[in-house]
C-alpha positions in Angstrom: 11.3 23.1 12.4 8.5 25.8 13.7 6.1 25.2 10.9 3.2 22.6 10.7 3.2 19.2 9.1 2.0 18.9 6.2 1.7 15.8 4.6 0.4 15.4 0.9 -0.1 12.3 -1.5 -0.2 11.2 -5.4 -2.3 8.6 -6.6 0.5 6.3 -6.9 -0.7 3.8 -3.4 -3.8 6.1 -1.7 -4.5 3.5 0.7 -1.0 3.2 2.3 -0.7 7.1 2.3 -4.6 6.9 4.3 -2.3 4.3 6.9 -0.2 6.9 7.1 -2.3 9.6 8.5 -4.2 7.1 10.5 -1.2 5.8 12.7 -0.1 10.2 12.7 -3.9 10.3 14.1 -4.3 14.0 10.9 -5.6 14.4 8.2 -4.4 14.4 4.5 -3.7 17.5 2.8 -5.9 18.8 0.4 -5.0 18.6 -3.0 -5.6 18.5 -6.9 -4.0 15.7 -8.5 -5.2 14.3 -11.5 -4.7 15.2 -15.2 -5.8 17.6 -17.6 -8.5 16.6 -20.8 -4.9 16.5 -22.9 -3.3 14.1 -20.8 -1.0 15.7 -19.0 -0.3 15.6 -15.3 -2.0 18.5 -12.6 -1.4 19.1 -9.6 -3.5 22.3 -7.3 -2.7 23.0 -3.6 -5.3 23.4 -2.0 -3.9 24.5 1.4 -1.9 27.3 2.5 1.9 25.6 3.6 3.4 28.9 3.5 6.6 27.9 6.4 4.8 24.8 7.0 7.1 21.3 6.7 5.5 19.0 4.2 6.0 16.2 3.1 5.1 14.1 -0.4 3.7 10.2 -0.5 4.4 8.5 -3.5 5.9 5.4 -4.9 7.1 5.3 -8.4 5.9 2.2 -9.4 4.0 1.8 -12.5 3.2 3.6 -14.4 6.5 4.9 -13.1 7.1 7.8 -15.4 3.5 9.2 -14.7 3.5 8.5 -11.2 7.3 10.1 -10.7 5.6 13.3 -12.9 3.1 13.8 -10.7 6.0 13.5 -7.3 8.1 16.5 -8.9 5.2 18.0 -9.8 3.6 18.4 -6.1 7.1 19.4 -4.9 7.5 22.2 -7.4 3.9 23.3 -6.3 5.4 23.1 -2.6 8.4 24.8 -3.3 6.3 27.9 -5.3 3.9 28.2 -2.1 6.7 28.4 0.0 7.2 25.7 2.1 9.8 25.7 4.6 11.0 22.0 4.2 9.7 19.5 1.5 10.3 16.1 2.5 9.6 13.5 -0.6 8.7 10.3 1.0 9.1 7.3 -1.5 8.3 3.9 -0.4 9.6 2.2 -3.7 12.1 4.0 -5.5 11.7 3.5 -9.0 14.4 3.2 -11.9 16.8 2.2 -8.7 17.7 -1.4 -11.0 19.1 1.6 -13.2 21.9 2.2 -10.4 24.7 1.6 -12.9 26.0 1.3 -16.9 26.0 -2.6 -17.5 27.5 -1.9 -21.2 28.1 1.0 -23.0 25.5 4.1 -24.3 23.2 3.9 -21.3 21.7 6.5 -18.7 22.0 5.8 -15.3 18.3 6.7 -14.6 18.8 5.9 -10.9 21.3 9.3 -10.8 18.7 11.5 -13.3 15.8 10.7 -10.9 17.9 12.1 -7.9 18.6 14.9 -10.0 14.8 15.6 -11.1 13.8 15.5 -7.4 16.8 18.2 -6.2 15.9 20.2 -9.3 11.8 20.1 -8.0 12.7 21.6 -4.7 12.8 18.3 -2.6 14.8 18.9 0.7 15.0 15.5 2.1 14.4 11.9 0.9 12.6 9.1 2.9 12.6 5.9 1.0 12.1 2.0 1.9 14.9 -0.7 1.0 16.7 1.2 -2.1 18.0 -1.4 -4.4 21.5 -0.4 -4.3 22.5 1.7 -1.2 24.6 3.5 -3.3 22.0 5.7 -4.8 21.6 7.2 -1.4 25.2 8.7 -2.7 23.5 10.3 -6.0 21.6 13.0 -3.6 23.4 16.1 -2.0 20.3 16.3 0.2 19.6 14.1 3.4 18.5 10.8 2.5 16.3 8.5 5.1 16.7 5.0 3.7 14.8 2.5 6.3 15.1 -1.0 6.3 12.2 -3.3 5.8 14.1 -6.4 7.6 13.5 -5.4 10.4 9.6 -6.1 10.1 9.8 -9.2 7.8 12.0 -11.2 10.3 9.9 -10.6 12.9 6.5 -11.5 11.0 8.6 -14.3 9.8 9.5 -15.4 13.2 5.8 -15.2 14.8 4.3 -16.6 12.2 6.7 -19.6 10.9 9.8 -20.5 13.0 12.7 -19.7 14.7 15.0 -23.2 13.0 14.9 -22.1 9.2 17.7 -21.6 6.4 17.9 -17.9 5.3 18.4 -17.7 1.9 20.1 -14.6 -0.3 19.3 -15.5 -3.8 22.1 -13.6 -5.3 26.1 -12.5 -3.0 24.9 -9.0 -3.5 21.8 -9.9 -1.3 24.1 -11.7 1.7 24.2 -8.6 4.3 20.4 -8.3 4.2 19.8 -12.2 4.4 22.1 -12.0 7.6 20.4 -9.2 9.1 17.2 -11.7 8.5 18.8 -14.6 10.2 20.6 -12.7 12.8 16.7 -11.3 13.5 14.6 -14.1 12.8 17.3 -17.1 13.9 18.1 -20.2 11.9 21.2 -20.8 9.8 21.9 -19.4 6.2 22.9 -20.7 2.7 23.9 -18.4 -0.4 22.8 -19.1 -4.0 24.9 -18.0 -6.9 23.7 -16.5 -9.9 23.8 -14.6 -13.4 21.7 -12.2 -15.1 22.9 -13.4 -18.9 20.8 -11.0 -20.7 17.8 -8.0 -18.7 15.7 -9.9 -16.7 16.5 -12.9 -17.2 18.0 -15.2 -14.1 20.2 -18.3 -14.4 21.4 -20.2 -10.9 24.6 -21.3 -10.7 25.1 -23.3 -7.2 24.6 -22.8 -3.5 26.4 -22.7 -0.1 24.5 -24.0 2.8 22.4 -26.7 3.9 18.6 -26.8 3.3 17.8 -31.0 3.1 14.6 -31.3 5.2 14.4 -28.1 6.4 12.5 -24.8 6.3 13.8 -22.2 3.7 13.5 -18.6 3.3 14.4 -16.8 0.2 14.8 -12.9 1.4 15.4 -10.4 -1.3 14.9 -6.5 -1.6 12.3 -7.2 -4.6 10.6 -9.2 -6.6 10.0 -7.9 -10.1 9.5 -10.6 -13.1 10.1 -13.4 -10.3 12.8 -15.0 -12.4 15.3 -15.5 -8.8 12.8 -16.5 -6.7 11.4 -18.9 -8.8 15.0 -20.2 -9.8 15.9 -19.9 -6.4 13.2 -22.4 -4.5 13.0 -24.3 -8.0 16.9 -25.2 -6.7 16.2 -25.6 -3.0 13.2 -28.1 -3.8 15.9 -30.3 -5.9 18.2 -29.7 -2.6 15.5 -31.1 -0.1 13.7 -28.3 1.5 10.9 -29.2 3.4 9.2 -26.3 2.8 10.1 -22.8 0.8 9.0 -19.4 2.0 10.0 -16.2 0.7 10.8 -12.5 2.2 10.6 -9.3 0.3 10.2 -5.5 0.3 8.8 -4.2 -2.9 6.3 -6.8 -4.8 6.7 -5.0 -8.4 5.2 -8.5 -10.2 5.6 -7.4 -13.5 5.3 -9.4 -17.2 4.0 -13.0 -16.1 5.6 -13.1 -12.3 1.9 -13.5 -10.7 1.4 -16.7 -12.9 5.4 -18.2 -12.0 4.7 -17.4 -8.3 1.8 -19.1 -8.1 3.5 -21.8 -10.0 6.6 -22.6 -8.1 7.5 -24.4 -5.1 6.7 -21.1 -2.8 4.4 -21.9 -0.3 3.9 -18.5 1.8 5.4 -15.1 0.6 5.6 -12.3 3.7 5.9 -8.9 1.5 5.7 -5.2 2.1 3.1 -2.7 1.5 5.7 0.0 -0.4 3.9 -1.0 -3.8 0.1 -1.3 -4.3 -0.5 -5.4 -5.0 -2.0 -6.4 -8.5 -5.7 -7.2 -8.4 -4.9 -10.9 -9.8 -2.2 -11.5 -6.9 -2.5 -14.7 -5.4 -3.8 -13.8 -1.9 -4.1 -17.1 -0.8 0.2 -17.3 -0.9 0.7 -13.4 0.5 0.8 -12.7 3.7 1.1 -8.6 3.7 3.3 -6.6 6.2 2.1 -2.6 6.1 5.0 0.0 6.8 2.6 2.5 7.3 3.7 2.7 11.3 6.8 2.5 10.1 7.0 5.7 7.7 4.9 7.5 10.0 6.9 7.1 12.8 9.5 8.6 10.6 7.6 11.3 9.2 7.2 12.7 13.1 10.8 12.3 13.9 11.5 14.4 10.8 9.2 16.9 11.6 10.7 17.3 15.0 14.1 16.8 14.3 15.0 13.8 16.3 17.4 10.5 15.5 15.8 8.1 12.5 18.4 5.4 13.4 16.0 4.3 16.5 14.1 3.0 13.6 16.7 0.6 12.6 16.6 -1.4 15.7 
C-alpha cells in the first residue's frame, strides 16, 4: 500500500483503541460518532482518507447490535471517501456463538455479520480468538485471526508456575488448552460437558489428574460463567490445590460477575478485547492488554508483511 494509515474507532472500548495509537506512537483519526436526537447511529469523517489505508477499531460487544451499527457504518463512510483499503479490526467478534443451526428455523448470525461487513466495504478482517475458526470461512475477504494464547500462557507462567494442570472445559476447547500447556508447561486434563438447553452448562466427567495440584481452566470466553464455574466447582471435588482460570474475551453477562466471585476461582488472567464491567471483581482479575499485539498487526498490514510472526 502507498497510502497513509489511517486508523479510526467506535465507542465500543476507547481506551484499548487510545493503546493502540500509543504503542503505533499516531494519533487517532478524527471522527463523528455518536447518534442523532432520534436515536439513530452517526458517523462524520472528519479527515480526508482519500487513497489512504484505514483501518476500523471496534468490538461488538454489548450493546452488540448498536455497537456492530456504528462498525458498518464507519466503513461505509470509508468506502464513500474513497479509501484505498479498509481494514475492520474487531477484537471480539460478536454473534460468533451463532456459528451454526443447533435446531431448526434459526439464522446463522455469525455468517450475516460477515455478510454486513463485505456489503459495508470492509477489505480485510483483524479479529482476536473467533469462537469457532470456522467463521474465518464465512468471509471471501482476508481474514487476520490472532491468537490470544500466546500472551495468557506467558503471563500465566511469570506470574503462577511452570508445574500446573491445563484445563479445556469443554473437547471443542482441547487444541487451545494444549497450545497453553505446550507454552506455559505442566500436564493437561479434559472435562466433558453439555449445553442441555442456551446457556446453560452441565459437566459430565474429566480426564486428567488435578489432586493437590495447581489448575488452570483456559477457554476462548467467558460469557454467563456457567463452564467455568462448573468446571473448578468439579476440580475442587477432584483435589486441586488451587484453581485459576485463562480467557480471551470477558463478556460477563446475566449474573456471571456475582458466580465468579463466588466460585472456587482464585485468580482469572483475561484479555482486554472487551471493556470490563464496572462491578468486576478486580481483586480476582489480573488484565492482559492486546493493544501491542493489534498494533503490531495493524503495521504489518499497512506494509504488507507476514502476520504469522505474530503467532509465535
Amino acid at each position: 500500500m502507498d497510502g497513509r494509515l489511517q486508523v479510526f474507532a467506535g465507542n465500543s472500548h476507547p481506551r484499548l483503541a487510545a493503546q493502540i495509537m500509543e504503542t503505533l506512537e499516531a494519533p487517532l483519526g478524527r471522527a463523528v460518532v455518536g447518534t442523532y436526537r432520534n436515536g439513530e447511529t452517526r458517523v462524520k469523517l472528519d479527515e480526508n482518507v482519500r487513497g489512504s489505508d484505514c483501518f476500523a477499531i471496534q468490538s461488538i460487544c454489548a450493546p452488540y447490535d448498536h455497537h456492530l451499527m456504528e462498525l458498518l457504518l464507519m466503513c461505509d463512510a470509508l468506502r464513500r471517501a474513497s479509501a484505498a483499503r479498509i481494514t475492520a479490526v474487531i477484537p471480539y467478534y460478536g454473534y460468533a456463538k451463532q456459528e451454526k443451526k443447533t435446531t431448526g428455523r434459526e439464522p446463522i448470525s455469525a455468517k450475516l455479520v460477515a455478510n454486513l461487513l463485505c456489503t459495508a466495504g470492509v477489505d480485510r478482517v483483524l479479529t482476536v480468538d473467533l469462537h469457532a475458526p470456522a467463521i474465518e470461512g464465512f468471509f471471501d475477504i482476508p481474514v487476520d485471526h490472532l491468537r490470544a494464547t500466546p500472551l495468557l500462557a506467558r503471563h500465566f507462567r511469570r506470574e503462577v508456575m511452570e508445574s500446573a494442570v491445563v484445563v479445556s472445559p469443554d473437547s471443542g476447547g482441547v487444541a487451545r488448552a494444549e497450545d497453553f500447556r505446550v507454552r506455559a508447561g505442566g500436564a493437561l486434563a479434559i472435562i466433558s460437558k453439555r449445553h442441555p438447553e442456551p446457556d446453560a452448562t452441565e459437566t459430565l466427567e474429566m480426564v486428567g489428574d488435578v489432586d493437590g495440584k495447581v489448575a488452570v481452566i483456559v477457554d476462548d470466553m467467558i460469557s454467563t460463567g456457567g463452564t467455568l464455574v462448573a468446571a473448578a466447582e468439579l476440580l475442587k471435588e477432584r483435589g486441586a490445590a488451587e484453581i485459576h482460570a485463562a480467557a480471551s474475551h470477558g463478556i460477563f453477562a446475566g449474573d456471571a460477575l456475582n458466580a465468579l466471585a463466588a466460585s472456587p476461582v482464585s485468580r482469572l488472567f483475561l484479555c482486554d478485547t472487551i471493556p470490563l464491567p464496572d462491578a468486576a471483581p478486580r481483586q480476582k482479575l489480573e488484565t492482559i492488554t492486546v493493544a501491542p499485539l493489534l498494533a503490531e498487526a495493524i503495521m504489518r498490514i499497512h506494509k504488507d508483511l507476514s502476520i504469522s510472526a505474530l503467532f509465535t
